[in-house]
VOGU-3710 file (C-alpha; in Angstrom, 3 decimals, decimal comma):
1> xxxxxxxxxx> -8,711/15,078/-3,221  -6,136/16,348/-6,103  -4,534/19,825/-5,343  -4,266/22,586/-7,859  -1,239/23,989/-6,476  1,343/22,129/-7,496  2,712/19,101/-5,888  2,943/15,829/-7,438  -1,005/15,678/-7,948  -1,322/19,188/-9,855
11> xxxxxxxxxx> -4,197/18,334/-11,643  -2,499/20,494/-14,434  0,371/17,783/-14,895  -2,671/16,111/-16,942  -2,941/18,260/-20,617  -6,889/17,016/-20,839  -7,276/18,793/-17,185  -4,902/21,512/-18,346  -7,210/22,539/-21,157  -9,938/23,265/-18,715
21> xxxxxxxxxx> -10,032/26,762/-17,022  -9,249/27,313/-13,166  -12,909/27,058/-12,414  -13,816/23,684/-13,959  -10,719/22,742/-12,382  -12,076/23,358/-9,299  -15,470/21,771/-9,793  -14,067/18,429/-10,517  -11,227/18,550/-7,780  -13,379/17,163/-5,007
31> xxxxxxxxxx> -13,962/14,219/-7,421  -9,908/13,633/-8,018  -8,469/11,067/-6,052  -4,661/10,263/-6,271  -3,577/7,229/-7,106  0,162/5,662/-7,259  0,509/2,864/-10,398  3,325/0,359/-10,269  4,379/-1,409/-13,378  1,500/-4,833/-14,340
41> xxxxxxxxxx> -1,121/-3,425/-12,503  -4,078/-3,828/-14,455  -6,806/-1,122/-14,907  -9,533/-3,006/-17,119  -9,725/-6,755/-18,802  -11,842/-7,697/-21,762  -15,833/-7,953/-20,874  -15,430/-6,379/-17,051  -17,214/-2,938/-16,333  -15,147/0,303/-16,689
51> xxxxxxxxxx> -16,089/1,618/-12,735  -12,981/4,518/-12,882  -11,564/6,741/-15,106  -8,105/7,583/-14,637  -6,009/11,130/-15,712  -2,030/10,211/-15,377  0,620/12,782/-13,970  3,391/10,600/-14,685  3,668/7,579/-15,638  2,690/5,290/-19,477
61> xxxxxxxxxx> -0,256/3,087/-19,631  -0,204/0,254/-22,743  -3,218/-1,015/-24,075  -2,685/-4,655/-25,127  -4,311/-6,788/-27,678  -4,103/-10,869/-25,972  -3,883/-12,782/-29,089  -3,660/-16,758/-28,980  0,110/-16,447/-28,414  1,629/-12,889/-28,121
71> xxxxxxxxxx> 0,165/-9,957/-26,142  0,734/-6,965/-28,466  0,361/-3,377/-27,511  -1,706/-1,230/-29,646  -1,882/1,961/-27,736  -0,470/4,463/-24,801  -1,241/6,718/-22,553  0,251/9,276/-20,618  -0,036/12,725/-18,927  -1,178/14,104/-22,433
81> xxxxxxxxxx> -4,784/12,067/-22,345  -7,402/9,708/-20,003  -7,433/5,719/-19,140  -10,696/4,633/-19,350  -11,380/6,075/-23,001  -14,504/3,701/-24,031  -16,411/5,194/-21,058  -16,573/8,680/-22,863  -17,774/6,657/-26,180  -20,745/5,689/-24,234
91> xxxxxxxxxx> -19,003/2,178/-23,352  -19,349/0,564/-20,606  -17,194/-2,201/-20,225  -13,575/-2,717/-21,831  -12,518/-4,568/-25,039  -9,000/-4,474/-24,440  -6,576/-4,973/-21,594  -5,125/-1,941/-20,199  -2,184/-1,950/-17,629  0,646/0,316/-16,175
101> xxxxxxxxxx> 4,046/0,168/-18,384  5,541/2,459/-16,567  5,317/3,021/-13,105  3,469/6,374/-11,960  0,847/8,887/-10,905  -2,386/10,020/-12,042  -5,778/11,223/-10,739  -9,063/8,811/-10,229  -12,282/9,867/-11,005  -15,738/6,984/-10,552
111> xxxxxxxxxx> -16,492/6,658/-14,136  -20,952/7,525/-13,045  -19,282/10,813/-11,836  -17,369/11,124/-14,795  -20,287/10,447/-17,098  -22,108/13,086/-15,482  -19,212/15,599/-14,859  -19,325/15,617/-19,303  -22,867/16,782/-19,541  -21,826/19,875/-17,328
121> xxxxxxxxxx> -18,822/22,275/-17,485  -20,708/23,787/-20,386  -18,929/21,246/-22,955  -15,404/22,353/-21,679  -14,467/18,678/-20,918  -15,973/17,206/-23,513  -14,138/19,121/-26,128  -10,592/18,654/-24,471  -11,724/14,761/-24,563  -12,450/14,890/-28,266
131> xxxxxxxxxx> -9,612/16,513/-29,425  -7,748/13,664/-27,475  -9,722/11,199/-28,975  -8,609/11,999/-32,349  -5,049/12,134/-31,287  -5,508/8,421/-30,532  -6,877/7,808/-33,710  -3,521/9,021/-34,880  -1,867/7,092/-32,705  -3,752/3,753/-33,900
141> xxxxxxxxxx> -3,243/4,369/-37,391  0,522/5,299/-37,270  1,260/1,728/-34,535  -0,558/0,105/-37,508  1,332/0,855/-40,148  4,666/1,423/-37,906  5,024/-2,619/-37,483  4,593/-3,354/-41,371  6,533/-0,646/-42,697  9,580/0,320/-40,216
151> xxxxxxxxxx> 12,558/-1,498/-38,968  12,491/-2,682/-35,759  15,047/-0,592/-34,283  13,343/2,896/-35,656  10,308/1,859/-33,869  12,459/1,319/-30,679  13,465/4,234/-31,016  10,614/6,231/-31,218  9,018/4,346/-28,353  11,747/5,126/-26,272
161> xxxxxxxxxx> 11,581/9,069/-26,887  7,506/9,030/-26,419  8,350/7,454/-22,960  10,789/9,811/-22,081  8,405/12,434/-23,037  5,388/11,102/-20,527  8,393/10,602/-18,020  9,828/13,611/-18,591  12,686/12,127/-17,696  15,749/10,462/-19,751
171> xxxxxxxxxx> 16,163/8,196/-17,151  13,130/5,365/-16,448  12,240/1,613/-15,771  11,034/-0,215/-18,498  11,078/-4,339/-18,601  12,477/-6,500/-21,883  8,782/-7,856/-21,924  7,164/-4,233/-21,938  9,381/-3,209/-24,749  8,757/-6,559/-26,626
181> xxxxxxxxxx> 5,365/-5,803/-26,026  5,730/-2,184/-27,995  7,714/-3,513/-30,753  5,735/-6,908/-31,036  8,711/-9,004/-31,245  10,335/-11,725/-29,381  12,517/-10,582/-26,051  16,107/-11,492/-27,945  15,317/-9,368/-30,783  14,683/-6,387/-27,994
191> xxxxxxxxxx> 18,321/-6,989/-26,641  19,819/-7,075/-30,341  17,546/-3,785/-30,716  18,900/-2,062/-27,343  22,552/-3,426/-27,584  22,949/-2,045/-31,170  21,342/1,378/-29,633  23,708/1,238/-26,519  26,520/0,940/-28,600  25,973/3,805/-31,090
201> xxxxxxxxxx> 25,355/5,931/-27,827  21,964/6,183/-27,547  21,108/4,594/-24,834  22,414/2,728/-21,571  20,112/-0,251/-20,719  20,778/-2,083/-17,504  18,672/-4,159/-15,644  15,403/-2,770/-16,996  16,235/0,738/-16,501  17,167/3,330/-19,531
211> xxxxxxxxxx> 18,889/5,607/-19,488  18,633/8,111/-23,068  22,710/9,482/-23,421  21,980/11,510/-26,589  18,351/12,600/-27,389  19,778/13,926/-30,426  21,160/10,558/-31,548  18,199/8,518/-30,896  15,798/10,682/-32,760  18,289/10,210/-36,004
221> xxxxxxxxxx> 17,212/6,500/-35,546  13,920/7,205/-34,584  10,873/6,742/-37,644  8,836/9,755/-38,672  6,035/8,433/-36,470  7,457/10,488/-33,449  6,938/13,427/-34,934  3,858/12,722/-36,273  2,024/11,686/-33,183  4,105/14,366/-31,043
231> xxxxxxxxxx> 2,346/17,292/-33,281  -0,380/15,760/-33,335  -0,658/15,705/-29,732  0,522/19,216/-29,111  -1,435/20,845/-31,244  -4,574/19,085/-29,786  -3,274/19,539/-26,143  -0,506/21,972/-25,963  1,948/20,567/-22,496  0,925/23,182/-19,898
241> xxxxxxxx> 3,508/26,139/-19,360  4,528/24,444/-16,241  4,896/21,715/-17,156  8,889/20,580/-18,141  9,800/18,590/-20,888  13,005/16,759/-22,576  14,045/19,306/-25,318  13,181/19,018/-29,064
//
């Protein structure tokens, strides 16, 4: 069972849970249950059933396309949305593969309880969940036209910042294959990518951890996606006033 105050399973951590007020908080606490991620677990593969929802703290979720060859990310999710989105579309099993990127927390809900938790709370939920649903349209459209129309290391860039963001932390783990995964390219091109970042100061990267030196600097290389998809998600879910994040 999640607690609502504070702790590293505030259910307010999560902007979609956020949104909702104290007392529909409270309704769907008992139906919360924490769960700790580490980085390749995977939540749901092509054709199986979607059984749980899931609402992260902390922590970045990819959503992978498996192509005949590469695996190529097409979308994540952190403490500003849900895992488990198709379920809320009336879906009941997955089309994509969805696994942890970046090691975390985040709150569990049985996806029958969750189906019947929308119909209630007098549409509160449901309207938190479409204004995140739209935010991942964003998202789709911008990682589609990111790979065909930006240089490799802007998108780097920007990936790095939007993980720092869900981290809320400059400092996090994050594997050559994860990254190559983001950028869909080939692992050497992600240590070309993060040595010319390390050496203009952006960055330290050492043995899968990074480590952001100069926000600043690494938004100068960043592409205007960031910004993009960081409004967009802040004006649908505005971070909770408790909630601390890396500085604009």
């Amino acid at each position: 069972m999640a607690s609502d105050t504070g702790g590293p399973y505030d259910p307010v951590s999560n902007r979609i849970l956020a949104a909702l007020p104290h007392s529909a908080r409270e309704h769907l606490r008992p139906h919360l249950e924490p769960v700790e991620w580490t980085a390749g677990d995977v939540f749901y593969r092509p054709g199986e059933r979607i059984d749980a929802v899931y609402f992260p703290l902390i922590g970045v979720c990819s959503i992978v396309t498996d192509l005949d060859g590469p695996t190529v990310e097409v979308a994540t999710v952190g403490d500003e949305g849900m895992v488990g989105l198709p379920v809320f579309l009336g879906v009941a099993t997955a089309t994509e593969r969805t696994l942890c990127q970046v090691s975390g927390r985040a709150l569990r809900m049985d996806a029958d309880r969750f189906r019947h938790e929308i119909a209630l709370l007098d549409g509160q939920l449901q309207q938190a969940l479409q204004r995140f649903t739209q935010s991942m349209f964003t998202q789709l459209a911008r990682n589609a036209a990111c790979i065909r129309g930006h240089r490799t290391h802007q998108r780097c860039a920007r990936w790095l910042l939007m993980t720092a963001d869900r981290m809320h932390s400059e400092r996090f783990d994050l594997t050559q294959k994860f990254l190559a995964q983001m950028l869909a390219v080939r692992r050497s091109s992600v240590s070309e990518v993060a040595g010319a970042l390390a050496a203009d100061g952006c960055i330290r990267y050492s043995r899968g951890t990074i480590t952001i030196l100069d926000r600043a600097r690494l938004r100068s290389h960043a592409c205007s996606c960031y910004e993009v998809i960081r409004e967009t998600l802040d004006t649908a879910l505005p971070p909770h006033a408790d909630t601390t994040k890396p500085s604009r």
